[in-house]
N, C-alpha and C positions, 0 to 999 in steps of 0.2 A: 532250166529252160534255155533254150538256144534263140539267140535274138535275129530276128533277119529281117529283110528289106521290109521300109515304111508299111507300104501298100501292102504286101503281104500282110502282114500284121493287122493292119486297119479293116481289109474285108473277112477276117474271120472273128471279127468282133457279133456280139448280140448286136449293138445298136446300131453297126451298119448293116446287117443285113434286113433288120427292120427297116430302115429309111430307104432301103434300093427296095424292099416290095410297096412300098406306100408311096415312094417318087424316085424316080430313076435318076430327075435333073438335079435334084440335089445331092442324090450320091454322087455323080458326077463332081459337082463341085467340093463337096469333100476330099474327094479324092485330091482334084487340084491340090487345094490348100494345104492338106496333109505334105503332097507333092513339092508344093512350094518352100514350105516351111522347115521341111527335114531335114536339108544342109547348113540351113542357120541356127536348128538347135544344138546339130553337131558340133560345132566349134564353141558347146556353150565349158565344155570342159577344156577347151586352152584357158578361160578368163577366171576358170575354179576346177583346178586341176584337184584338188584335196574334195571337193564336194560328192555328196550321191548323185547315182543319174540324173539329168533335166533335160534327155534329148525326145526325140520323137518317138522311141521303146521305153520312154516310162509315160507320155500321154497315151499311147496305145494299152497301157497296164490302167492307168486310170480309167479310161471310157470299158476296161473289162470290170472293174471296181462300181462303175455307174451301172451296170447288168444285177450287178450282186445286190449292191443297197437299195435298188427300187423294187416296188412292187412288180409283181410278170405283167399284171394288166397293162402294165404302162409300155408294154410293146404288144399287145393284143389292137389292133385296128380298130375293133368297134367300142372295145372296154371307154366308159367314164374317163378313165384314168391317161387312157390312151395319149402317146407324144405324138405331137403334128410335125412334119415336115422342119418347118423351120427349128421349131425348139432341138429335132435332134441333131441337128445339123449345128446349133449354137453349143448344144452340150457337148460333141465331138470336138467342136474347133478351139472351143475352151479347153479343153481336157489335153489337147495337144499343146497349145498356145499360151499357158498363163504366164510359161516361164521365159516367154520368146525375149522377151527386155533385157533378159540377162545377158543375149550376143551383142557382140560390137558388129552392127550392120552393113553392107557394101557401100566403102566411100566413105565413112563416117570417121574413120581413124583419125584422119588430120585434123577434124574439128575438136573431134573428143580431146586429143592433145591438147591445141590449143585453151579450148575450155579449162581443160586440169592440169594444167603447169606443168607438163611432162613431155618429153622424146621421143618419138618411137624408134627409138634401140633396140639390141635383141633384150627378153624379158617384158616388154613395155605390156605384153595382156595379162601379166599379174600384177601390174602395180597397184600398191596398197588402196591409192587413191581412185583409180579407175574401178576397181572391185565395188572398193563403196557406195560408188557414181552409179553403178550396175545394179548393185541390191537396194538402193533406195529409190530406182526411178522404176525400178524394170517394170511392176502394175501396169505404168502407164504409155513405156517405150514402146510394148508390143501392141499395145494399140492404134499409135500410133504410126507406127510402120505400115501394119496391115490397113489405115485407113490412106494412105499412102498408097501402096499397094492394093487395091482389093479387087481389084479388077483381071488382075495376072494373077491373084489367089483365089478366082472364084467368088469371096465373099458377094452377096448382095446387099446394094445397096442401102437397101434400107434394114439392114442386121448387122450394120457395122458401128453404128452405136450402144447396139443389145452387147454384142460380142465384147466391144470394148468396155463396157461397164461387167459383165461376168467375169472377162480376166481381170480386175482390177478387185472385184470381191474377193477372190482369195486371199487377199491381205487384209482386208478388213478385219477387226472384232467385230463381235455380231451386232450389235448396235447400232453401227455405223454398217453394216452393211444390209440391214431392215432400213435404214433411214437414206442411204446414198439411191436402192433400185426399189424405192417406194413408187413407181410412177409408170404411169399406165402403158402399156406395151401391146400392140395385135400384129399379129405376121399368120399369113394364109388362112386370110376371113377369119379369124378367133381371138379371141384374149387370150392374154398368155402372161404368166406373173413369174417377173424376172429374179423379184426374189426367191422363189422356189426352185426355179434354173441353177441358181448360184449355190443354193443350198446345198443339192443334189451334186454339183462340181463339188466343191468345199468336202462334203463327205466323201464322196468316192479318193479327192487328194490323201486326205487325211489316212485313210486304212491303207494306202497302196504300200503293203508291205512287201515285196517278193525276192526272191533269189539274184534277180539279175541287175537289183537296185543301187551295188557299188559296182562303182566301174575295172574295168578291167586295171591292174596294175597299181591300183591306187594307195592301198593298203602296203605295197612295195616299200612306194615312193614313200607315205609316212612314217615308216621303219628308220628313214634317215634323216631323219627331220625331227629335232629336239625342242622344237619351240612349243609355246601353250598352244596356239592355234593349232599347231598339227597333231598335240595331242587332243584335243579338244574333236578334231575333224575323224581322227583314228576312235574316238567312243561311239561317234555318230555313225559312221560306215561300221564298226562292227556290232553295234546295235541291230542292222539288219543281217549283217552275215549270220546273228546267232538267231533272230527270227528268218529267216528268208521267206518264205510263201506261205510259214504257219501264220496265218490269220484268215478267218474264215469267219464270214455270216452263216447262220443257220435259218432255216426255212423260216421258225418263227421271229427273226429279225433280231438275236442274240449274236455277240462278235466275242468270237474263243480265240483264244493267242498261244502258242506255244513258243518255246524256242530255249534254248541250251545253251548257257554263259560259264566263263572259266575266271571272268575277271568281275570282280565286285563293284568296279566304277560302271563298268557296261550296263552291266544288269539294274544298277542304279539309275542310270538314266534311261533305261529302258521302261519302268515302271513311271519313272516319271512324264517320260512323254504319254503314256497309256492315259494318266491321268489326267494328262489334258484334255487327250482327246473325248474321255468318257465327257470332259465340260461342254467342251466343243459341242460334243453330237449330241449332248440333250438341247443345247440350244438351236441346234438345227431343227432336233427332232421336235422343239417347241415351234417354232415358225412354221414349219408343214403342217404341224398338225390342224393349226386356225387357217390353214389355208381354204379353199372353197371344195378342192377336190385332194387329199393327202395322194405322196406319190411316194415315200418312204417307206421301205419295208424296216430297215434295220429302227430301235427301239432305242430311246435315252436312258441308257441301263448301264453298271457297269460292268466291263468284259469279266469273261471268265478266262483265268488267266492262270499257266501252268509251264509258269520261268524257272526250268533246275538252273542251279548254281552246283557245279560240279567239285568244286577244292573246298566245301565248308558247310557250315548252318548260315544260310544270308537271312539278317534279319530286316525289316522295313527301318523299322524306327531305331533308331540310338539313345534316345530319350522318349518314354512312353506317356501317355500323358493320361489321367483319370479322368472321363468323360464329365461325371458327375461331380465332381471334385469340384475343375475348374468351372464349371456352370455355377456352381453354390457360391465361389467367392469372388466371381463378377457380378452375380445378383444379391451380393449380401451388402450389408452397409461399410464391410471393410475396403469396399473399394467407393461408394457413393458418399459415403459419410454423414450417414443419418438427414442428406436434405431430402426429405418428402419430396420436394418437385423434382429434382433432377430424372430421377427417369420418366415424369409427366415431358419433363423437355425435349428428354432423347428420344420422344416418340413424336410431338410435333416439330422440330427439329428433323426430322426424319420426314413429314409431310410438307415441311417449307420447300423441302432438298426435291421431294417428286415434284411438285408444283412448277419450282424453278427449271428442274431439267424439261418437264413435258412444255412448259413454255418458252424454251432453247431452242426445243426440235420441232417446233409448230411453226406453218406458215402463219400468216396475216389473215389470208383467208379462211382461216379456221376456226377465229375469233374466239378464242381461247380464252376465258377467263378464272382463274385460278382461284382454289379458296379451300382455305381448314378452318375447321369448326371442331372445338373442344367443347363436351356434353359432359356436366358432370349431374349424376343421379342420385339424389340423396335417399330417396324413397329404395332404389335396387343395390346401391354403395355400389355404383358402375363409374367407371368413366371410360368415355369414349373420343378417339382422336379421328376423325376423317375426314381425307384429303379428295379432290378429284384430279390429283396430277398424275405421274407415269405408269403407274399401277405396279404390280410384279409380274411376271411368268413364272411357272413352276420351275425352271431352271433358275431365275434368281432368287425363289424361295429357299431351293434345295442349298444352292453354291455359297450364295452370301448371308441370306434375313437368317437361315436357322442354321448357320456354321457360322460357330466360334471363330472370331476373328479374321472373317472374309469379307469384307466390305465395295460394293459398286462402283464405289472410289477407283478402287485400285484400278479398275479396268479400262486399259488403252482408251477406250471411247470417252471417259469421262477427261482426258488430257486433250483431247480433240478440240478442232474450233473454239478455241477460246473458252472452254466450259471450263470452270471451279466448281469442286463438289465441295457444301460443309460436311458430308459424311466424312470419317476419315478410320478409325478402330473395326469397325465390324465385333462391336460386345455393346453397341448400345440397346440394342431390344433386351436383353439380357436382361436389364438395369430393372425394368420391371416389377421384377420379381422383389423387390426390396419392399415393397408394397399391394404390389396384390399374388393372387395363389394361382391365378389363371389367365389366358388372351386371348379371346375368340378374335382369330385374322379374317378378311374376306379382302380380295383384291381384283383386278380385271389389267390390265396390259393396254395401254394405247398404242402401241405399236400398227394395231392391224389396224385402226381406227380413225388414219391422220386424214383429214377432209374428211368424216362422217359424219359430222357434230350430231344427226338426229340417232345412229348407230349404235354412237360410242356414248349415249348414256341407255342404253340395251345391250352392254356387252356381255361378252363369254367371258365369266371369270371363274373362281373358285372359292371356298370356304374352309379352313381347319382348325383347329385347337391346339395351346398349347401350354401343358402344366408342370410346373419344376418336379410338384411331387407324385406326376405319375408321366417321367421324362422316358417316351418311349424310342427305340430305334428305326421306328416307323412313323412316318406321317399318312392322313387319309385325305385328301384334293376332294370335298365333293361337289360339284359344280352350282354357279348360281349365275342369276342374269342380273348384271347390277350396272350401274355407271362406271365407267373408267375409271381409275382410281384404288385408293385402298382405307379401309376400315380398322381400328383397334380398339375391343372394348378390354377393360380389365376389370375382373372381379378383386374387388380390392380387399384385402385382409382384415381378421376380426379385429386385430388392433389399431389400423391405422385410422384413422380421424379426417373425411373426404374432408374438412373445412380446412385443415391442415396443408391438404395438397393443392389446393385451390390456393391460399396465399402464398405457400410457398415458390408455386409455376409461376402466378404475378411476380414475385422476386426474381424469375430467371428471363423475365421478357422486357423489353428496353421498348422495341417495337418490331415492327412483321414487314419484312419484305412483302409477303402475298397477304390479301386480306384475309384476316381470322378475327374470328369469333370465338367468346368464351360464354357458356350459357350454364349457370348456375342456377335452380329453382329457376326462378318467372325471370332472373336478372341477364341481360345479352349485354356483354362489353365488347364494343367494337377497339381491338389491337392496331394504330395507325403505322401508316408506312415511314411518316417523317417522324422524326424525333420531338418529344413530349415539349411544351414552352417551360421555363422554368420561371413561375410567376408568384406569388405573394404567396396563396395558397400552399405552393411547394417548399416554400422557404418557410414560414411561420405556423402554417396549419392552424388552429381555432386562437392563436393568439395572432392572427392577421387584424385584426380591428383594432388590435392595444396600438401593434407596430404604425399604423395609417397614423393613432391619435399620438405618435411622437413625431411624426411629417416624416416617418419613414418608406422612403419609393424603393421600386425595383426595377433596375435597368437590365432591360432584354435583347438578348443577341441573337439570332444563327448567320449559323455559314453555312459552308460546301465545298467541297473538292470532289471531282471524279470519283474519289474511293472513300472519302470521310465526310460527315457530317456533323458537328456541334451546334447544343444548346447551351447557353448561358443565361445564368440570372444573379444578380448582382446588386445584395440590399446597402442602403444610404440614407444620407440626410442629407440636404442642403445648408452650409453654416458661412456667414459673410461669405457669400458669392461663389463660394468652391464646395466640393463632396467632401462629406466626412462617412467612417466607420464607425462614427460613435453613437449610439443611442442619446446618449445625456453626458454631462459632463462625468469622467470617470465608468462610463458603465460603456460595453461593448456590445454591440448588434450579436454577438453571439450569444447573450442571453435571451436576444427577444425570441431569437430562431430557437431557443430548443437547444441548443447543444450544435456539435460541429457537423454539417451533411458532408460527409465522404460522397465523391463524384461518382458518377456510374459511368460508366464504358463498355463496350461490348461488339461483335463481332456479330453482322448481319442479322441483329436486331435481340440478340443471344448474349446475356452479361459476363462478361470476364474480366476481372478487377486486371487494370493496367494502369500503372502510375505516369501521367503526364506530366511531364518536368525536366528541364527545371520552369518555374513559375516565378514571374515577375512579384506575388503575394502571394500569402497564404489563404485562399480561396475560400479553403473548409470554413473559416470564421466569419465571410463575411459574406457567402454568396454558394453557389452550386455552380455543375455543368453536368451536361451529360455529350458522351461521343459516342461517333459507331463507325465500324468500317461495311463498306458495302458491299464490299466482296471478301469472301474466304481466300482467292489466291494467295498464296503462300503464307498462311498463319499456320504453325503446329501449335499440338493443346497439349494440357495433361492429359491423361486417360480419362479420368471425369470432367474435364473441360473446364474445371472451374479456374485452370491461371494458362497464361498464355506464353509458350514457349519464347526466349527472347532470339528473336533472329532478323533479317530484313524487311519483312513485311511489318512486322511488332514495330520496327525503328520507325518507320516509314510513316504507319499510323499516330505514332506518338509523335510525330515531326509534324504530321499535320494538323492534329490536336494543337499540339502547342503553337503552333502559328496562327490557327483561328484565335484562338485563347487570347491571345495578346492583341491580334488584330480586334476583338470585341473589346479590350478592358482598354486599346488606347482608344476606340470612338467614345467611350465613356467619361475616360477623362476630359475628351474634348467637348462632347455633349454639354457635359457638367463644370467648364469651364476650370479644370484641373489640369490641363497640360504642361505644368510649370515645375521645374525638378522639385522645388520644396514641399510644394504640392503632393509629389508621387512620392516625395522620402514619408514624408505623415501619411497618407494614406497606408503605405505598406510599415512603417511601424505600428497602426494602430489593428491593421488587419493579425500582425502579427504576435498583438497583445493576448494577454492571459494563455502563456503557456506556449506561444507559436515561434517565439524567439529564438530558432534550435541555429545556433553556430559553434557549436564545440565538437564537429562529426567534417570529416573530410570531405569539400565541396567537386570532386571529381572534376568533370571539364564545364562544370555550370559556368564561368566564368565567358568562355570560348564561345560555349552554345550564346547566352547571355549579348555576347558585344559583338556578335555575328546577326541574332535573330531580333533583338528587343532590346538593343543598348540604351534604346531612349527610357524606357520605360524602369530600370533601374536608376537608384540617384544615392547618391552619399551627402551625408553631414559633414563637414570637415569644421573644427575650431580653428584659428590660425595661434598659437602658443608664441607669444612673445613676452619677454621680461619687463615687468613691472603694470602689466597691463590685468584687469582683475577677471575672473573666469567668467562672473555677467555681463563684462565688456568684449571678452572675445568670443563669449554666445553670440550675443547680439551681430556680429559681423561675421556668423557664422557661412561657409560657404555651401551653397548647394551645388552638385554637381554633377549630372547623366556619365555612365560607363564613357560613353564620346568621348564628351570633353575633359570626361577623368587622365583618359590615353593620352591626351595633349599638356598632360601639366607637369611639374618637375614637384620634388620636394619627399618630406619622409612624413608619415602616417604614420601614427602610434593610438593604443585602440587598450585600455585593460580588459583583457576579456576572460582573467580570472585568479584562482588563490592558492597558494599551497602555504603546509603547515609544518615544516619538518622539523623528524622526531617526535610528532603527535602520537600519542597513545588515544585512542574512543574519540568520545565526539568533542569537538572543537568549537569553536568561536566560526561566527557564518557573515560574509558583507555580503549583500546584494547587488554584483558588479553593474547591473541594469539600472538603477535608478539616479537620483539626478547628483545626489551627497556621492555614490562613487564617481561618477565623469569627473564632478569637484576637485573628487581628493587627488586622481589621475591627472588633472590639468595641475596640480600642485607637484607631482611630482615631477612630472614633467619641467616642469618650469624652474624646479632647484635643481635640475641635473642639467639645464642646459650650459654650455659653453658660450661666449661671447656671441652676438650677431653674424648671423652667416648668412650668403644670398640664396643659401638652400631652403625653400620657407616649409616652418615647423606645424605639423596638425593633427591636432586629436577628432579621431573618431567615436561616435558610440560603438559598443558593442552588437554586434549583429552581424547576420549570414552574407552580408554585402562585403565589409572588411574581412571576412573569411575568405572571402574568395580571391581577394588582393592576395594576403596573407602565405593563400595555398599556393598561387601563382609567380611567387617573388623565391626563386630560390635560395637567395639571400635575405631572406626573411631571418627577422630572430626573436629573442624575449630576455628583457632586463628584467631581473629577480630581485625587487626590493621590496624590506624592511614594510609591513603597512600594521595598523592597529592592531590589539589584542593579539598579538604573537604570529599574527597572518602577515606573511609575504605575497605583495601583488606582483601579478604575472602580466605584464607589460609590453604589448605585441610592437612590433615595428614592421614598417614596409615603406622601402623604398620605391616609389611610382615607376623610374626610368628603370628599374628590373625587373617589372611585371609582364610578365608574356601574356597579354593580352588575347591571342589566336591559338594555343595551344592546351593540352591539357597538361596537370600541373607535373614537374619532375622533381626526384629525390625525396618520395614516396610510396610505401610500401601499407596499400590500402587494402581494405576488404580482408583483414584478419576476424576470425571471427573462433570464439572457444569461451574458456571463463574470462577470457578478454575480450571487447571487439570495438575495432578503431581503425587506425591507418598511427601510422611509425613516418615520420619525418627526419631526414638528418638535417641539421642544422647548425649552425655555431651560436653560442651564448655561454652564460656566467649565469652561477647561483652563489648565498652567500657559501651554504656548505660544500658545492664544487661537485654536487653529484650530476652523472654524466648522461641525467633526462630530468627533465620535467616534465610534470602532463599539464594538459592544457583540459582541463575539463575532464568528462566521463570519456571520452573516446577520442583523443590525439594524445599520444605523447612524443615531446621531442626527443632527440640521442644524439650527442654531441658526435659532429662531425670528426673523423681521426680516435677516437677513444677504442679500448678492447671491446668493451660493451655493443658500439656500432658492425666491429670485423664478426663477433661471436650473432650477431641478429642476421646482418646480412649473409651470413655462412646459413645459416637456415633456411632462408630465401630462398636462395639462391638452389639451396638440393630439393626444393618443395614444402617444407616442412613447417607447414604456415599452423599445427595445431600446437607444436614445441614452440612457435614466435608467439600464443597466446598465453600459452602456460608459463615462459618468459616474459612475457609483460606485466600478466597480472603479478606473479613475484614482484616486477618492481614498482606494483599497488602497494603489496606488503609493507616494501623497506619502506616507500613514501608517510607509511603509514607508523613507522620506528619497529617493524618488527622484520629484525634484519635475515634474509635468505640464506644458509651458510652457498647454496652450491652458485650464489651468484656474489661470493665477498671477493673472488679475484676479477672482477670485472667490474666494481663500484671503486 
């Protein structure tokens, strides 16, 4: 096809000759427009010299494209269907004009420079930056020009809002462009619905395949040009050269594609754009159809399609994938893990998500109140999830709910305005199937319904079914009239157990964004939006009466932040005037409680174990909390959601967790007249009793986090170790003292925090470095190894995750190996104060080994009496003497990745520790 003047072009269109017999004035002003516009699309190839056409002969191919995809009635006069004056006059002027933003305008040059830090030298209408500036704005440039202009373009005035919101839809996803031209429109005495306008644009863009679509010389030019982009631009231009005009509607609204590839990338992405398009144009062809009067001939179907590849066999796929295969083991328990509720979750989880978004995209005025109600049916073994938030369309049914790993997520619109989806996989309906054999869906679409409220619970929706064991390649839409919203029953399996799945969904819910309800037999449990109190009940359960008659209370927190919320409860006694942990003397609050409550956390009211810490005490023994974050933005999950990936959102939450956390446990102490470091040292010893004492594991940067976030709230014991003075007298004048004022003192800390036996064969002789006879015998040796009086003052600490932290932060930390009872040598920590990096995380540390060993590797200097060149410090630290073979042979490890040979080397030197000597580590000891 030979391209020639504007105008020529434009009156041998279908739709202008229909608008010059039904109104002459606005052909007339077409024509203008057209007229006006066609030397500024021209120059749109100076500023995308490598692009397909964008000038005034390919809107002229579009508005022949808008003849093709409508129905004929809709240029018949008297037809229902029939287009009024103005609509065709907005559908031409759009069809010529969407791409008008992409020119750089008369006069506008110096400013565009300005704005974008560039010159105009020769080259300046391809600069990289200017390009960008073009394809990010251009929607909205050409509207505004033309309203600018509209008078010397013909437009009328009151169609220069219409106009400028239809060129602006073609960027849109569909979503976003049902919700952007939702709003009521009339031009020449009629209603007229702008989103069906944009529709009709939108598709006739989208097929405009034809012959004349690259421009002349272009494919030249990319011949010489070796960059990605020009190869990239050279697939797209010959994407059409090898279709050129083969694409065609048929009468009954089916779209055939031909075309003739020589290179397998072409053809590649030639399939691939088909495919979008077939998404695209169900989703158009979904919006016409709820229209009031459809104007669409072509069908949401996909093309038929006959792409030779000429050099070969061109296959689709590289990797084939088994329909039924992958179905079976997203719905099987190898991916859910045998928890009954999880896919109860991922279906109301799925109704939170409609809920939320149709209450994003609702005015005020619509009064919108959101709600899911979980039905469980013991008499039918049914259970039902139904929401009244966004509903589906059969385009979202088709594209995401029933394809494998396609989720509404993904889709441009949900990144929009500030929207966070918790959808995120597209395999959660799947999950299902892990529990029941069948899911009757029923849904209806709010889109067409925003301001109906009496409407939009009478909508048009639809009904289907869907069973793993009779998984058809057909689905059947049969229509029903229902509320907005969508429906899921499941007929649940002979084996499963509905009382099962009932406490197991209570286990996945923390609480509900939107209100829900759970109704079991006669019983309705209302699911709140704040976070649960954590009160006597929660903590003790039927032993809450014993706990009251020991004068044991429970202190209660919440907070809040923008994106997190906490609850805390926090069981006590009152003892001479300050808080204790203790039930009775010798006995800890964690017997009264049951055992230890592990904290709940969770993500928009949805459980996901996430460890909050570090922690001022060990909470689990003496107390609960529960956290949540309020919004999904940027959390990733596992596939079945049960842990949460760690990345910045996950930090963020656990940062604010932990600030609440401390924020409520110091009003506690205050409340309770505890705010005094001796205080907070016995408190968190006693929280830390029976089993909670863990410092033998590498403190990471607790120390950093610690004396940045909550230095008050940590405290040390210190003895002062002086000669001739007896271990009850230097208790008694023992020093208490907060991370603070720890950072302001001089002196060396020495702490036993544990034993070795070398040369032991089986089991040994055991002290119990925790109790009060070791500090004893520690403060004694100490005391026979000191040297004369020195102004550097000397102190022992007890053993605990406090002194660890000094320990792990003092790079010059060590341990003196002496001689202690029964054939045990005690392991005698040291730290120097003025070398502890109080602000950093610890160095000269090689943690998070993990194999038949797992620990963290220190280098360090120290003496043993046998001279071997580590010690361990418990189950999981061992030292290695700084400068030795044994240190150059570990860190050679390291250092090439090889952290499972650094566990397998460790534990060997379990072995030797243990007298049972390694040969392939005897040149290294």
């Amino acid at each position: 096809m030979s391209i020639r003047e504007p105008i020529v072009e434009l009156k041998e269109t279908e739709l202008f000759k229909y608008l010059q017999s039904i109104d002459g004035d606005y052909a007339e002003r077409i024509t203008v427009f057209v007229s006006g516009i066609a030397p500024l699309m021209a120059t749109i190839k100076n500023y995308f010299p490598y692009y397909t056409r964008h000038d005034a002969h390919h809107g002229y191919q579009v508005v022949c494209r808008i003849a093709d995809c409508i129905l004929p009635a809709c240029l018949e006069h008297a037809a229902p269907e029939a287009l009024s004056a103005p609509e065709v006059f907005l559908l031409i002027a759009a069809a010529y004009a969407h791409d008008l933003g992409m020119a750089v305008f008369p006069g506008e040059e110096q400013a565009l420079a300005a704005k974008l830090n560039f010159t105009l030298e020769p080259g300046w209408e391809t600069r990289e930056c200017l390009q960008s500036h073009l394809r990010a704005n251009h929607s909205s440039r050409g509207g505004t020009y033309i309203e600018m202009n509209a008078e010397e373009l013909g437009v009328p005035r009151n169609l220069i809002a219409a106009l400028d919101r239809l060129m602006k839809a073609h960027n849109y996803v569909i979503p976003k462009l049902e919700e952007e031209l939702q709003v009521p429109f009339a031009a020449g005495n009629r209603e007229s619905n702008l989103t069906q306008l944009a529709v009709v644009v939108c598709v006739a863009d989208a097929i405009e395949f034809s012959d004349t679509r690259v421009v002349d010389g272009v494919l030249e030019s990319l011949a010489l040009d070796s960059s990605s982009a020009a190869r990239k631009s050279y697939a797209e231009n010959m994407k059409h050269v090898c279709t050129g005009d083969s694409l065609a509607v048929t009468d009954d609204g089916r779209i055939v594609v031909s075309g003739t590839f020589s290179e397998p990338e072409v053809l590649a992405l030639a399939h691939r754009t088909f495919d979008e398009m077939e998404g695209w144009l169900q989703g158009y062809y979904d919006i016409d159809r709820r229209c009031k009067v459809p104007r669409l001939k072509i069908r949401g179907e996909p093309f038929q399609r006959d792409l030779v590849f000429t050099s070969g066999d061109f296959h689709r796929l590289g990797v084939r994938l088994n329909k039924r295969s992958v179905i079976d083991l997203i719905a099987s328990n190898a991916v859910w893990r045998d928890q009954k509720g999880i896919a109860l979750r991922e279906l109301v989880q799925n109704a939170v998500e409609a809920c939320r978004y149709r209450a994003h995209h609702s005015a005020p005025s619509d009064r919108y109140q959101p709600l899911v109600h979980v039905v469980f049916d013991r008499q039918r073994r049914e259970v039902t999830v139904k929401d009244n938030g966004c509903g589906m369309s059969e385009r979202v049914v088709l594209n995401n709910f029933l394809t494998v790993g396609s989720s509404r997520s993904r889709e441009k619109s949900y990144a929009d305005d500030g929207y966070a989806p918790i959808a995120r996989f597209g395999i959660g309906f799947w999950s299902v199937f892990s529990i029941s054999d069948m899911a009757t869906v029923s849904t209806a679409p709010f889109e067409s319904y925003r301001g109906k409220r009496e409407q939009a619970e009478r909508a048009l929706g639809f009904g289907f079914d869907v069973q793993l064991t009779d998984l058809r390649d057909f689905t059947v839409f049969a229509p029903v009239e229902r509320p907005c919203g969508t429906t899921i029953t499941l007929r649940l399996k002979a084996d499963v157990v509905i009382d099962d799945v009932y406490r197991s969904l209570k286990g996945e819910l923390i609480c509900s964004m939107v209100p829900l309800t759970i109704s079991f037999d006669d019983a309705h449990e209302h699911i709140d939006a704040v976070l649960p109190e954590v009160n006597g009940q929660v903590l003790f359960g039927v032993r809450q009466p014993a706990a009251e008659d020991l004068g044991i209370k429970v202190f209660q927190y919440k907070d809040e932040t923008e994106s997190t919320r906490l609850s805390l409860g926090l069981a006590y006694r009152m003892e001479k005037g300050r808080a204790t942990f203790m039930a009775a003397a010798g006995q800890s609050i964690l017997g009264m409680m049951g055992g230890i409550h592990v904290p709940r956390t969770g993500v928009c009211g949805f459980a996901v174990p996430v460890r909050v810490g570090p922690l001022c005490i060990d909470v689990m023994r003496v107390g609960f909390y529960v956290a949540n974050a309020l919004t999904p933005q940027g959390f990733e999950f596992s596939i079945d959601r049960r842990q949460l990936i760690h990345n910045r959102a996950a930090e963020k939450f656990v940062a604010d967790a932990q600030r609440m956390f401390h924020k409520g446990y110091r009003d506690f102490l205050k409340a309770s007249g505890s705010y005094t470091p001796d205080v907070i040292y016995a408190l968190a010893e006693e929280a830390a009793s029976h089993g909670g004492n863990v410092y033998d594991v590498f403190t990471e940067n607790e120390l950093a986090t610690a004396m940045q976030d909550f230095a008050d709230l940590i405290s040390l014991k210190l003895i002062p170790v002086t000669q001739r003075v007896s271990f009850d007298a230097a208790e008694s004048n023992a020093k208490y003292l907060s991370l603070r004022e720890l950072s302001k003192q001089k002196g060396t800390i020495l702490c036993f925090q544990a034993t070795r036996s070398p040369m032991r064969l089986g089991q040994g002789p055991y002290i119990n470095v925790e109790n009060r006879q070791s500090l004893e015998l520690a403060y004694a040796f100490v005391q026979r190894g000191m040297a004369q009086a020195s102004d550097v003052p000397l102190y022992l600490a007890p053993p605990n995750r406090s002194f660890s932290m000094l320990f792990d932060n003092d790079s010059t930390s060590t341990v003196n190996v002496v001689p202690a009872a029964q054939g045990l040598d005690a392991c005698v920590l040291s730290v120097d104060l003025e070398r502890v990096n109080f602000e950093e995380p610890p160095a000269d540390v090689i943690a998070e080994i993990r194999g038949p060993w797992t620990g963290a590797i220190y280098w360090r200097e120290f003496s043993t009496p046998d001279a071997k060149p580590y010690v361990f410090l418990g189950r999981h630290r061992v030292l290695v003497q700084r400068g030795s073979e044994l240190q150059a042979h570990l860190q050679a490890l390291a250092d090439a990745g090889r952290f499972s040979a650094l566990a397998d080397t460790v534990n060997l030197l379990k072995e030797d520790e243990a007298g049972h000597q390694p040969p392939t580590l005897t040149h290294l000891l």
